[in-house]
C-alpha positions as CSV (number, residue, x, y, z in Angstrom):
1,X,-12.5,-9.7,-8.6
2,X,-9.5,-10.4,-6.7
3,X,-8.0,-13.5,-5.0
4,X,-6.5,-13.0,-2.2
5,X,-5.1,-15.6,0.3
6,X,-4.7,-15.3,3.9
7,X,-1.7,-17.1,5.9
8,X,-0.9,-19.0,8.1
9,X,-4.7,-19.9,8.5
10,X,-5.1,-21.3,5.0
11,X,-8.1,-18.9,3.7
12,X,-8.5,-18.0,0.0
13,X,-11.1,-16.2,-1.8
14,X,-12.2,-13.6,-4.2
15,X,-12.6,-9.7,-2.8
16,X,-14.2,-6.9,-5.4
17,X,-12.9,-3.8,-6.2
18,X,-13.2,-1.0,-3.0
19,X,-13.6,-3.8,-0.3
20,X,-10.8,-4.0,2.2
21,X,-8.4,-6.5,3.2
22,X,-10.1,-6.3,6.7
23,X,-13.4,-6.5,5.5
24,X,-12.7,-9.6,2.5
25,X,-11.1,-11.4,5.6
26,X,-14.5,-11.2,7.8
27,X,-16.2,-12.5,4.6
28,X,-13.8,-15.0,4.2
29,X,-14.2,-16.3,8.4
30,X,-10.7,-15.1,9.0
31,X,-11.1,-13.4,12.1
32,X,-8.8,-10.4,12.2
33,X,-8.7,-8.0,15.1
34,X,-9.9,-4.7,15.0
35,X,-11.5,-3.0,17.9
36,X,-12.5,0.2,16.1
37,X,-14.0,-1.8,13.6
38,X,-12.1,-0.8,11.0
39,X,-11.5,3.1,11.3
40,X,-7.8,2.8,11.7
41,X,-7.8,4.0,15.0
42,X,-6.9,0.9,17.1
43,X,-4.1,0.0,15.3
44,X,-4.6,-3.3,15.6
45,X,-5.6,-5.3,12.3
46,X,-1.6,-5.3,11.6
47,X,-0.9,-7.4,8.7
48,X,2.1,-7.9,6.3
49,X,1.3,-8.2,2.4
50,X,3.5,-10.8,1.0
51,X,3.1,-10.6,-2.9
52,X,0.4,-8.4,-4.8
53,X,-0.4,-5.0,-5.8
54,X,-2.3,-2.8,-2.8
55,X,-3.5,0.8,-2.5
56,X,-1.0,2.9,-1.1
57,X,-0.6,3.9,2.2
58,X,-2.6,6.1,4.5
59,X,-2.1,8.7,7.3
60,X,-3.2,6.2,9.7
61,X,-0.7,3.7,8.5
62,X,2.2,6.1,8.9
63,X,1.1,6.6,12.5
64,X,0.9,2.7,13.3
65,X,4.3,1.7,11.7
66,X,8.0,2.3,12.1
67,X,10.3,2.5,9.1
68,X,11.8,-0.9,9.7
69,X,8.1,-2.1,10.0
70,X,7.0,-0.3,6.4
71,X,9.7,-1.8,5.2
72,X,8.5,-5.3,5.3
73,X,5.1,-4.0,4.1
74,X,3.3,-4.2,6.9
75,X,-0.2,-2.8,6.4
76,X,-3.5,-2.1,7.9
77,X,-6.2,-4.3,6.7
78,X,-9.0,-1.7,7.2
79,X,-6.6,0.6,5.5
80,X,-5.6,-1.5,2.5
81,X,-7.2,-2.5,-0.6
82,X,-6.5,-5.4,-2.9
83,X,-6.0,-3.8,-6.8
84,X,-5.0,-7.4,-7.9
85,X,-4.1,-10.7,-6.7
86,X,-2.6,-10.5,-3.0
87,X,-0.8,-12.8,-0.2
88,X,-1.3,-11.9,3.2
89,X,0.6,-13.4,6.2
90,X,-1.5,-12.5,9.7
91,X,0.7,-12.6,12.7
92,X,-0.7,-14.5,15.5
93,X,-1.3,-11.6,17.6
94,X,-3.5,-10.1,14.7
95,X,-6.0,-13.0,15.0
96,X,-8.5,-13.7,17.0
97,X,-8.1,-16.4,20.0
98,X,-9.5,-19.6,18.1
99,X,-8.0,-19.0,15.1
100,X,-4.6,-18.2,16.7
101,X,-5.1,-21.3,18.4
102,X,-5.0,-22.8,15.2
103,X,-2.0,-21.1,13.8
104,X,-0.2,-22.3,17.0
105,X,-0.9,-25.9,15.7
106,X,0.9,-25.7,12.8
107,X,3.8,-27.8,11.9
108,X,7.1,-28.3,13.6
109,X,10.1,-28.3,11.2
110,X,12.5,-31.2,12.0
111,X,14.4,-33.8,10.5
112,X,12.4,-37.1,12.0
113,X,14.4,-39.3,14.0
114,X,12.1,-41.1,16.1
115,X,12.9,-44.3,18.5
116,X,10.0,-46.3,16.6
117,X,10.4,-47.1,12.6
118,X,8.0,-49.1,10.4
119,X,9.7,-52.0,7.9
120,X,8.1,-53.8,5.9
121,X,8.9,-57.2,5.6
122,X,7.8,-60.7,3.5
123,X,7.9,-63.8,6.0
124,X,8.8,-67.1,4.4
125,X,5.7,-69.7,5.2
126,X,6.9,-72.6,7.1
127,X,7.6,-76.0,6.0
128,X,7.2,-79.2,7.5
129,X,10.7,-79.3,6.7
130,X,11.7,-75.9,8.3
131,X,9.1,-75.4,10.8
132,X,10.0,-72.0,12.0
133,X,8.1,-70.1,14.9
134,X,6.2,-67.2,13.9
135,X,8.5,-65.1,16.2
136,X,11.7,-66.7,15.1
137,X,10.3,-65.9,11.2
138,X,9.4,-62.1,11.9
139,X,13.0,-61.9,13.7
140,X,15.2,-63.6,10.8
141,X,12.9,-61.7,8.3
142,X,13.7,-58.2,9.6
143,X,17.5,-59.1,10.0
144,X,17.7,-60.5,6.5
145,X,15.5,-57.5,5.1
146,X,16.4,-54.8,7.0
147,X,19.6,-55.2,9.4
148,X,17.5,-54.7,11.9
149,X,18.2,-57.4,14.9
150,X,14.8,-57.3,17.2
151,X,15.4,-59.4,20.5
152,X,12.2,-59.1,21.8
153,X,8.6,-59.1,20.7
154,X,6.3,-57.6,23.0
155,X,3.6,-60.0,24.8
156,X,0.7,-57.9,23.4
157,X,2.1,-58.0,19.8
158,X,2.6,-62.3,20.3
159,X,-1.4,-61.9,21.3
160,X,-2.9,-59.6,19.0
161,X,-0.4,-59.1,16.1
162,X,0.9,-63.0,15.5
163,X,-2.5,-64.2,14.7
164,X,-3.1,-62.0,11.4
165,X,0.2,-62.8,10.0
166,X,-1.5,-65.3,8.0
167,X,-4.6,-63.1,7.3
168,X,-2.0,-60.7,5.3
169,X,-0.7,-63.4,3.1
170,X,3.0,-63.5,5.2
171,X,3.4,-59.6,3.9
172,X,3.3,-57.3,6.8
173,X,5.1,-53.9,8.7
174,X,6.3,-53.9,11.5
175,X,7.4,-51.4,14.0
176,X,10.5,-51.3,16.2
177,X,12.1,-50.0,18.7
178,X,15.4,-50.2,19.7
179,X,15.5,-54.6,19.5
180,X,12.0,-54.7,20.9
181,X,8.9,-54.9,18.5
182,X,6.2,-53.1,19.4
183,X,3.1,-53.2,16.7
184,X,2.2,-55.6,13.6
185,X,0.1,-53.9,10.8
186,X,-1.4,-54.8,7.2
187,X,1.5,-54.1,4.3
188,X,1.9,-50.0,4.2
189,X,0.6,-49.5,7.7
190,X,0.7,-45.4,9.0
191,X,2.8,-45.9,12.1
192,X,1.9,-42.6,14.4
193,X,2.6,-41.3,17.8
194,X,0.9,-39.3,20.2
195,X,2.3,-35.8,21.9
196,X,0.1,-34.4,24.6
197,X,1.0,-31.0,27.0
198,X,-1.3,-31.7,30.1
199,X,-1.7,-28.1,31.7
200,X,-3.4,-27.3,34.6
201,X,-6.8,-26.1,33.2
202,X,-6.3,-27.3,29.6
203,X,-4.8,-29.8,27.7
204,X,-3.4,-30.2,24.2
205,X,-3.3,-33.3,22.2
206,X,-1.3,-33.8,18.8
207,X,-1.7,-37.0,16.3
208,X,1.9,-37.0,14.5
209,X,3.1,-39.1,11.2
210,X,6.2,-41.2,12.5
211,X,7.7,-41.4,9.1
212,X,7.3,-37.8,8.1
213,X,7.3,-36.1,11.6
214,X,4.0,-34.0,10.2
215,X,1.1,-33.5,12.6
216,X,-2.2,-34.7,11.2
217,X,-4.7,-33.2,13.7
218,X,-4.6,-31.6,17.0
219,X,-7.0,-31.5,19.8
220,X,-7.8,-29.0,22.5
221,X,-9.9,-29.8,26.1
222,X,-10.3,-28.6,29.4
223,X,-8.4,-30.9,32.2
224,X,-11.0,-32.5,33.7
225,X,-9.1,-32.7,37.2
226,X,-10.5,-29.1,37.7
227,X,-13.5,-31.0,39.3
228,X,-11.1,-31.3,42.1
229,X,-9.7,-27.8,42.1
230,X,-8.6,-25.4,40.3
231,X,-4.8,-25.3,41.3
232,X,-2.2,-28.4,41.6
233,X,-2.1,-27.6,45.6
234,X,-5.7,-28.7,46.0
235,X,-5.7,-31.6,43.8
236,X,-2.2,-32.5,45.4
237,X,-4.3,-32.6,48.7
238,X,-6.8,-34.8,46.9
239,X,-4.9,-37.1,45.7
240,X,-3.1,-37.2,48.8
241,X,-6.7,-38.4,51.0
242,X,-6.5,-41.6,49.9
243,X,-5.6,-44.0,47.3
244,X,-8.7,-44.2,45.7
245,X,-8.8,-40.6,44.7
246,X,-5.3,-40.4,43.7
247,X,-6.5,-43.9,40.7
248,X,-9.8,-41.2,40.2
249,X,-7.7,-37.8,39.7
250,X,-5.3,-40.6,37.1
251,X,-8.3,-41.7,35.5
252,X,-9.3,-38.4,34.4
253,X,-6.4,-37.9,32.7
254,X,-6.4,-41.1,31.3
255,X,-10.4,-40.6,30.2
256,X,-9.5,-36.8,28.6
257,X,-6.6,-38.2,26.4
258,X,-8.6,-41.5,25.5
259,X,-11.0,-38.9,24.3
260,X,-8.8,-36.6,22.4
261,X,-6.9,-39.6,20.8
262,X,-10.4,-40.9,19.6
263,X,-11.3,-37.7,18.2
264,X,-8.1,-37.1,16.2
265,X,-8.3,-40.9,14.7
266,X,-11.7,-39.9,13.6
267,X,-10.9,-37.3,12.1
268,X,-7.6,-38.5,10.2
269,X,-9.0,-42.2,9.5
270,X,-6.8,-43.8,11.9
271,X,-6.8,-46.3,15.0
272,X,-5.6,-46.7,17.9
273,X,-3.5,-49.5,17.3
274,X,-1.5,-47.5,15.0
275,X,-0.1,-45.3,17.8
276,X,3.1,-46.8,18.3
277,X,4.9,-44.2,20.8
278,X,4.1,-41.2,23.0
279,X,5.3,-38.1,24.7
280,X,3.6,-36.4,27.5
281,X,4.5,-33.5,29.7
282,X,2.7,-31.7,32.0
283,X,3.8,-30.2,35.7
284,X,5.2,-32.0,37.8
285,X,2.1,-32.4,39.8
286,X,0.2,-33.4,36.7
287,X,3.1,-35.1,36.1
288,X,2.9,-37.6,39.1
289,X,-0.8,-37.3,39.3
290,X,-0.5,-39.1,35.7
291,X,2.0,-41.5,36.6
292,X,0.0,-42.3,40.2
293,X,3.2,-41.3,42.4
294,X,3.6,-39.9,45.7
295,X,2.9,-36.2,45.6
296,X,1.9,-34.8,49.3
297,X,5.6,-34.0,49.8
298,X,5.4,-31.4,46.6
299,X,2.9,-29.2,48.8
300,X,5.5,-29.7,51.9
301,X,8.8,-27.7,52.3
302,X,11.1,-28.1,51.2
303,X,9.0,-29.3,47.6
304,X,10.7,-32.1,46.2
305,X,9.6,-34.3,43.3
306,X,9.7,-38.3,43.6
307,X,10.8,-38.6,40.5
308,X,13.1,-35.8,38.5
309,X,14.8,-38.0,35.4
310,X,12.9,-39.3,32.4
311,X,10.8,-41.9,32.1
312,X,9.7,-44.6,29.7
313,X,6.7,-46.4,30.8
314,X,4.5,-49.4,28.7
315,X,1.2,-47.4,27.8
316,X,-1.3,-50.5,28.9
317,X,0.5,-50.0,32.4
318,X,-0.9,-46.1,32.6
319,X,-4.0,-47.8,30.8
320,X,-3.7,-46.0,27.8
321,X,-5.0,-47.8,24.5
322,X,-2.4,-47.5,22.1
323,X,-0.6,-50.0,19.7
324,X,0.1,-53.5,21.9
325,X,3.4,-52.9,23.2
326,X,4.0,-48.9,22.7
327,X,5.6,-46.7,25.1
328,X,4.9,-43.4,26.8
329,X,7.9,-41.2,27.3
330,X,7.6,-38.5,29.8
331,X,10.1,-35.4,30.0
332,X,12.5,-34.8,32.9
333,X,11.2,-32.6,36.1
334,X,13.7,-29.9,37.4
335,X,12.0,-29.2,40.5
336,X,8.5,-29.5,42.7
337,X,6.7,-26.8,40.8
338,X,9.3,-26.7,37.8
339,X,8.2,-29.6,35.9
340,X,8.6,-31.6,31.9
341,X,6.2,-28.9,30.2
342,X,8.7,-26.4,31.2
343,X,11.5,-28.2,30.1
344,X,9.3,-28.9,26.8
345,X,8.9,-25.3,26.8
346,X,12.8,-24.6,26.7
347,X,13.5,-27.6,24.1
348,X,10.8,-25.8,21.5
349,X,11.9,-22.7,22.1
350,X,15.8,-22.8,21.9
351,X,16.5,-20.8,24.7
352,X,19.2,-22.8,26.1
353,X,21.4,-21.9,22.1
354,X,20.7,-18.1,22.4
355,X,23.4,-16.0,22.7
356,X,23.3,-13.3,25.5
357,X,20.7,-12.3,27.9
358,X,17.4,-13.8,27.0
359,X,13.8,-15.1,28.6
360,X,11.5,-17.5,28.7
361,X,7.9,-17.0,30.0
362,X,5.1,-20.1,29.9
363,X,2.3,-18.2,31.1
364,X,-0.8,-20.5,32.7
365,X,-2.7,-21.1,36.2
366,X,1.2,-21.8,37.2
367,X,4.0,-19.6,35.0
368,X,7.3,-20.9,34.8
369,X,10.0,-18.5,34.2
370,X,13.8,-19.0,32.8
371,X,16.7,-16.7,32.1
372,X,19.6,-17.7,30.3
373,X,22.3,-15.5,31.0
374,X,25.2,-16.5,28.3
375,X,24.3,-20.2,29.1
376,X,23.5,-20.0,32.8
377,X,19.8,-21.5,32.9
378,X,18.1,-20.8,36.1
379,X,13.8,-21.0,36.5
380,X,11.0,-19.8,38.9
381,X,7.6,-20.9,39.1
382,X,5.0,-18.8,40.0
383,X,1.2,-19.3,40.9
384,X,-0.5,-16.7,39.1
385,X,-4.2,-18.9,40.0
386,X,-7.0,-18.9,37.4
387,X,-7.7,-15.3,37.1
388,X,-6.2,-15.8,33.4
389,X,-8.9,-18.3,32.8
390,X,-11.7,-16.3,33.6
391,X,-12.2,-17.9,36.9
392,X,-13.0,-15.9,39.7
393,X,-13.6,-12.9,37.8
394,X,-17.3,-11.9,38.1
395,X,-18.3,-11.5,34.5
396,X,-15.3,-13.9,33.7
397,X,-15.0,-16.4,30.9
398,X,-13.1,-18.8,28.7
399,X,-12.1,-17.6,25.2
400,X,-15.0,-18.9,23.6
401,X,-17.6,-16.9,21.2
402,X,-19.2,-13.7,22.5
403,X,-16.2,-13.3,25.5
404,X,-14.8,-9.7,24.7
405,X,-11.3,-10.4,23.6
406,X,-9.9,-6.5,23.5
407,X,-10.9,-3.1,24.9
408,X,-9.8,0.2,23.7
409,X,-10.9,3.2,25.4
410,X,-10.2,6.9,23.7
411,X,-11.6,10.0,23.6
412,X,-14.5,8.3,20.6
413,X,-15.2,6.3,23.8
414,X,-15.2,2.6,24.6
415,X,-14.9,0.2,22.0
416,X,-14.9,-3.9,23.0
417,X,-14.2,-6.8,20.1
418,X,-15.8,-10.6,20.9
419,X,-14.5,-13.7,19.8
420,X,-16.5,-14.2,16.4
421,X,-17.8,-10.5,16.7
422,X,-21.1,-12.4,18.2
423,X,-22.3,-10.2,21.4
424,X,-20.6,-9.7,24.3
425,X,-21.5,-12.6,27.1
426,X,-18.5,-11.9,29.7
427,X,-14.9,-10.9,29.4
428,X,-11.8,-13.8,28.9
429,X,-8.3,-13.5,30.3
430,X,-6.6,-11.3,27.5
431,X,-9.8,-9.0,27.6
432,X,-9.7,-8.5,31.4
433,X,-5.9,-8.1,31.2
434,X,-6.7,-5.3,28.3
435,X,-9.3,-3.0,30.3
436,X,-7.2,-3.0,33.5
437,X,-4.8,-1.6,31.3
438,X,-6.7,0.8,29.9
439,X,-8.1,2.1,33.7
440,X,-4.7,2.9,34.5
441,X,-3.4,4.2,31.3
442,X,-6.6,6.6,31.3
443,X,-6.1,7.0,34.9
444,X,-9.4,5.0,36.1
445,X,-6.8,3.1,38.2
446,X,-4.4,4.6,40.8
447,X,-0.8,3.2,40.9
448,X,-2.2,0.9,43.8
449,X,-5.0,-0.7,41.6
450,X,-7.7,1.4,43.7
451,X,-10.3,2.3,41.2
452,X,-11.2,6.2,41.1
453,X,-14.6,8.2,40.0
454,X,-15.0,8.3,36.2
455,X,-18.5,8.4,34.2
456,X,-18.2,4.7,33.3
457,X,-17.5,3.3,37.2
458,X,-20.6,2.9,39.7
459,X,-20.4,2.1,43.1
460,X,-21.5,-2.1,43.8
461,X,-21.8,-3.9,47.1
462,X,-19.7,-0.6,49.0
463,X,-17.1,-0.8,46.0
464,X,-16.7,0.5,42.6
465,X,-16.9,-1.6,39.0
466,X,-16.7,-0.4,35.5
467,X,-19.3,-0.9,33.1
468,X,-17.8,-2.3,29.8
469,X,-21.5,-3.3,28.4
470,X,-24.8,-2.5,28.9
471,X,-27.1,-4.9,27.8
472,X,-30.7,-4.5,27.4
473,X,-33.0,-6.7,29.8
474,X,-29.4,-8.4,31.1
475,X,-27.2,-7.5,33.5
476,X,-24.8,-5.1,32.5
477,X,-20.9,-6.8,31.9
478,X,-18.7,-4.8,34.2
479,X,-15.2,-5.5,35.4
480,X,-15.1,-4.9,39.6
481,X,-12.5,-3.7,42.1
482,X,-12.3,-7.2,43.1
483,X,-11.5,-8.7,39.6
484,X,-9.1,-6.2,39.3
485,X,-7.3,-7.0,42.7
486,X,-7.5,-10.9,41.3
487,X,-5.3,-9.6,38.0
488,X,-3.0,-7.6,40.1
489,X,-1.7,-10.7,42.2
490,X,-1.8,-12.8,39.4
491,X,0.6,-9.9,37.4
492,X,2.8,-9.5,40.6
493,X,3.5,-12.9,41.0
494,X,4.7,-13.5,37.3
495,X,6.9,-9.8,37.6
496,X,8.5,-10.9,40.7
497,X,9.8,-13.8,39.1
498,X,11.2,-12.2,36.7
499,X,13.0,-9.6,38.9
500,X,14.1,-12.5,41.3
501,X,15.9,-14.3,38.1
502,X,17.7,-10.8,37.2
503,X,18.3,-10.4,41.3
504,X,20.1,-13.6,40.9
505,X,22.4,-12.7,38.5
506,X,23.3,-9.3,39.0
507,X,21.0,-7.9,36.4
508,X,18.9,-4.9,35.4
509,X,15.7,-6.0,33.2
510,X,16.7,-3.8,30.6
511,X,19.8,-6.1,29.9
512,X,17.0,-8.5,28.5
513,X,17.6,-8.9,25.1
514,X,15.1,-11.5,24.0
515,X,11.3,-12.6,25.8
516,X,9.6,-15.3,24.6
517,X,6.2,-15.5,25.8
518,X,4.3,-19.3,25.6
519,X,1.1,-21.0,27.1
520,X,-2.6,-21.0,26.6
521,X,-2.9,-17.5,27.5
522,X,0.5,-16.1,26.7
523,X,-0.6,-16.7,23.0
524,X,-3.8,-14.3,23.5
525,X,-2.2,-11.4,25.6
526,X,-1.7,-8.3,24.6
527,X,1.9,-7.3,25.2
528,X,1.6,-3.8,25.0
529,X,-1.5,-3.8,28.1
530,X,0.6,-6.4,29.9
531,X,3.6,-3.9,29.9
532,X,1.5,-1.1,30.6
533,X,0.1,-2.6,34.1
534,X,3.7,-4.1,34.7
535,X,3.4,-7.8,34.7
536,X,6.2,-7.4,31.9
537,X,9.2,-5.6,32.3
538,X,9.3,-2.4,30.3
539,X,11.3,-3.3,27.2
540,X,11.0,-2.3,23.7
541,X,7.8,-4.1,22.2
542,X,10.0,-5.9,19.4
543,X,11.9,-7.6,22.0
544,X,9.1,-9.5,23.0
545,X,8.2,-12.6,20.7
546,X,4.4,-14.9,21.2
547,X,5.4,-18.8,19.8
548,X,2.2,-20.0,21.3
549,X,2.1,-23.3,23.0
550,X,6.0,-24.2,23.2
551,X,5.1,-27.3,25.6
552,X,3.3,-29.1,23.1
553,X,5.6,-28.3,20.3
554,X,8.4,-29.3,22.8
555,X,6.0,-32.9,23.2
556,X,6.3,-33.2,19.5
557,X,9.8,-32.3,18.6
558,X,10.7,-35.4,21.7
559,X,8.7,-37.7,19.7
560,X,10.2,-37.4,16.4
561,X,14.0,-37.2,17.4
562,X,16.2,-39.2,20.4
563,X,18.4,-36.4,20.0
564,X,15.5,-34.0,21.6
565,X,15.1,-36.4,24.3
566,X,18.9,-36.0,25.1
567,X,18.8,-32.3,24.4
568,X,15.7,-32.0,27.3
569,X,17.8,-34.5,29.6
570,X,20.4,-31.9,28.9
571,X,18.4,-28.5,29.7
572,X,16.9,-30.5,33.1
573,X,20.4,-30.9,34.1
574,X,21.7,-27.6,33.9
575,X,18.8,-25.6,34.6
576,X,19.6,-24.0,38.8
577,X,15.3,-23.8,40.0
578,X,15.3,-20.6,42.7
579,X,12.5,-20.9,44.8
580,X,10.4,-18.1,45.0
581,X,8.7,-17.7,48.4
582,X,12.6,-18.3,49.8
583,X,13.7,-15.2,48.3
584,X,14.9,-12.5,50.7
585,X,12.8,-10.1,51.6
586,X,9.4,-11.9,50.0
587,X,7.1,-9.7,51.3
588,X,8.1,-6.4,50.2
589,X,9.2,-7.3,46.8
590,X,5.7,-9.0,45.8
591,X,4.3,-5.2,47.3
592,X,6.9,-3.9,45.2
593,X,5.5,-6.2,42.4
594,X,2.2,-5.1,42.6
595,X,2.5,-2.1,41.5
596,X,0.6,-0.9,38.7
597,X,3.0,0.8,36.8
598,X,5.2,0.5,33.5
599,X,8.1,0.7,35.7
């Protein structure tokens, strides 16, 4: 017996002689992916061995890898076999879509530096003689202590924190920020803040250690503002019909992070009243949806945003149960549909530092796009709809156990991986974007997206679909002309973008040096399909890096540091928004876009 551990996902276990990396993982519950189901024909179960002797390689492996690539010993799990105690490092696009979710959780590295620090401090009892105020006593006590002069002590802290000061024997922490305090605790108190990246379908919660800047849990949850439509536009317009749905659509948001935050206390033994600051981005929609400002102008022309700067804002104000006096801090907008979780985005990712020609991609419901061309920052947004979700898509899902994840189709046949290898229910975003790019690499699909005669396609409602499953007493899973037409505009809106940014500044895409793709389902896609359709330009695959969701890491690197807050205030500033639909000739370059080709 072998032990063999698994990373980043944090599995270790014993394997026996003659069983494979692929299959110990499975045993293990580390989903790896492998859509042949372990032949080595797919390619796909890519993994690098860190430490430990392994069988030696195979034909299939020399096929899969390039020399730089066997130099790092990178392996195929189904094609390697433990002879002794192994480390394994899984890339993200190896996993399967919860656990990569997971592995985009992890930790951000940074030197904490947050606006909010904990002290502890010993306040001297009064005295008839010197018959000090509680607040002048806490005041002189963190001063004397501490060097820290606090000019103001926040009303709910005078009514919730003043009267326990006795209850902890004069000892207590406090926490601070700038001269204002904010929150009392018991002696040793966990101070902890809150980072959340509100998307437009989902939304991402983090629960973060002030002192230490490590996160202690994270949440994931569907926006429930989808009750009110499934893009910004419609819930703009909602919001819009009066003032009592624009307090319901804020309410919701308010309700879903209430929720989270209770979850992740739960879980970590915390409370509430130990959240002492916040950072939330979302777009700029969500954005003033959250903060209940005027947003019918961002679905008129010309699209401008009340508010662009920063903002700090007292969380009991949004209604938000946090500490008694803590603050929410929301990222700067660059424009109407360029909004903080883009600018989060660019402040995670260190695009703004790179040297050369490099991009950006946050792909959602709405994609927002940035080039930096040797420090010239300019973004598009794009609305490539819910087709990425599942939605509209007849067989369509969210990643969830039993959606099929990845197709391959080759001359063995068809071959489909779930989520959790349960059985196939419907097909998610990264599985629908994989078959489409199978059809027209196998020719299924002409260069306009028509769908052509093959043994798997059958004609439905005077069209044509493909059957991916046949299921016995169910209705077979089949991906349809129509889902295919709802992929292609989503695809051409996000290529356009790209090609408008290079337009801009004299560029071929092949000058691209660096793509760094982020969102919800930019973490699940499979690179190689989405070049293969042409929603990505054509670029060597190792140009093109996943770092999963960027906005919240953005959310939480703002929270730990006032020097990210100023580096954001700094990418807002001198980041040029193009907008798209204003571009010359629209028309023909989105036809141009829509093209299914690697071209």
């Amino acid at each position: 017996m072998h032990t063999i551990d698994f990373e980043p996902v944090g599995r270790r276990g014993k394997c026996p002689d003659g069983e494979s990396l692929l299959e110990c993982g499975r045993r293990l519950n580390v989903d790896i992916v492998s859509i042949c189901g372990g032949m080595g024909i797919c390619h796909q179960c890519r993994v690098q061995v860190i430490s430990g002797p392994v069988s030696g390689r195979t034909p299939e492996e020399a096929e899969a890898f390039s020399e730089q690539e066997r130099g790092r010993n990178c392996r195929l799990a189904c094609r390697t076999w433990p002879q002794g105690d192994v480390k394994v490092h899984i890339p993200p696009e190896s996993l399967s879509a919860p656990q990569r979710t997971q592995v985009e959780g992890l930790e951000v590295e940074i030197e904490p530096e947050p606006l909010v620090r904990g002290f502890e401090v010993r306040l001297t009892p009064p005295t008839l003689e010197e018959p000090a105020s509680d607040e002048r006593n806490l005041k002189k006590a963190l001063e004397g202590q501490h060097g820290v002069r606090a000019g103001i002590v926040d009303l709910g802290v005078l009514q919730e924190g003043f009267p326990k000061i006795r209850e902890w024997g004069w000892k207590l922490s406090a926490a601070v920020r700038g001269n204002e305090v904010v929150a009392l605790g018991a002696p040793a108190t966990r101070w902890l803040g809150l980072a959340a990246d509100i998307g437009t379908t989902k939304i991402a919660c983090y629960l973060v250690d002030m002192q230490t800047g490590k996160t202690l849990g994270s949440r994931g949850l569907m926006n429930p503002q989808i009750a009110y439509g499934e893009d910004v536009i419609a819930r703009i317009y909602a919001a819009g019909k009066g003032p009592e749905n624009a307090e319901k659509l804020q309410d919701l948001l308010v309700q879903a992070l209430d929720k989270a935050l209770g979850s992740l206390c739960e879980e970590t033994g915390a409370v509430r009243s130990e959240v002492v600051d916040a950072v939330i981005v979302g777009n700029t929609a969500i954005h003033h949806l959250f903060l209940r400002l005027p947003v019918l102008q961002l679905g008129r022309s010309p699209y401008v945003p009340a508010l662009s700067s920063a903002l700090d804002v007292k969380a009991r104000d949004l209604g938000m149960e946090l500490a008694p006096g803590a603050w929410v801090h929301l990222l700067p907008n660059i424009a109407g549909f360029c909004g903080a979780d883009h600018v989060s985005m660019l402040l995670a990712t260190g695009l703004a530092e790179m040297e050369g020609v490099n991009l950006a991609i946050d792909i959602g419901t709405n994609t927002e796009i940035c080039l930096n061309v040797h420090g010239r920052m300019a973004s598009v947004s794009c609305a490539s709809g819910p087709a990425f979700e599942g939605a509209h898509i007849r067989h369509g899902m969210r990643a969830a156990p039993g959606a099929i994840e990845h197709v391959r189709l080759s001359a063995a046949g068809l071959q489909v991986q779930t989520i959790g290898n349960k059985p196939p229910i419907g097909i998610c975003g990264s599985g629908l974007l994989d078959v489409v790019a199978q059809l027209r690499l196998h020719d299924i699909l002409d260069s306009s997206g028509r769908m052509l005669p093959h043994p798997l396609v059958r004609p439905m409602d005077g069209s044509r679909e493909f059957v991916l499953v046949e299921r016995e007493a169910e209705e077979a899973i089949t991906v349809s002309q129509k889902d295919v037409r709802e992929l292609q505009l989503a695809k051409a809106a996000i290529r356009l973008g790209i090609r408008a940014l290079c337009e801009a500044e004299g560029l071929q895409e092949g000058a691209i040096g660096h793509v760094l793709i982020a969102g919800a389902f930019g973490t699940f896609i499979d690179v190689e399909s989405a070049v293969a359709i042409g929603m990505l330009p054509p670029l060597p695959l190792e140009r093109y890096r996943q770092v999963g969701n960027a906005a919240g890491t953005g959310a939480r690197l703002a929270l730990m540091s006032r020097g990210q807050r100023l580096e954001a205030e700094r990418i807002a500033e001198r980041t040029r928004y193009i907008e798209l639909a204003g571009i010359p000739d629209f028309s023909r370059k989105y036809a141009e876009a829509s093209v299914m080709d690697a071209r």
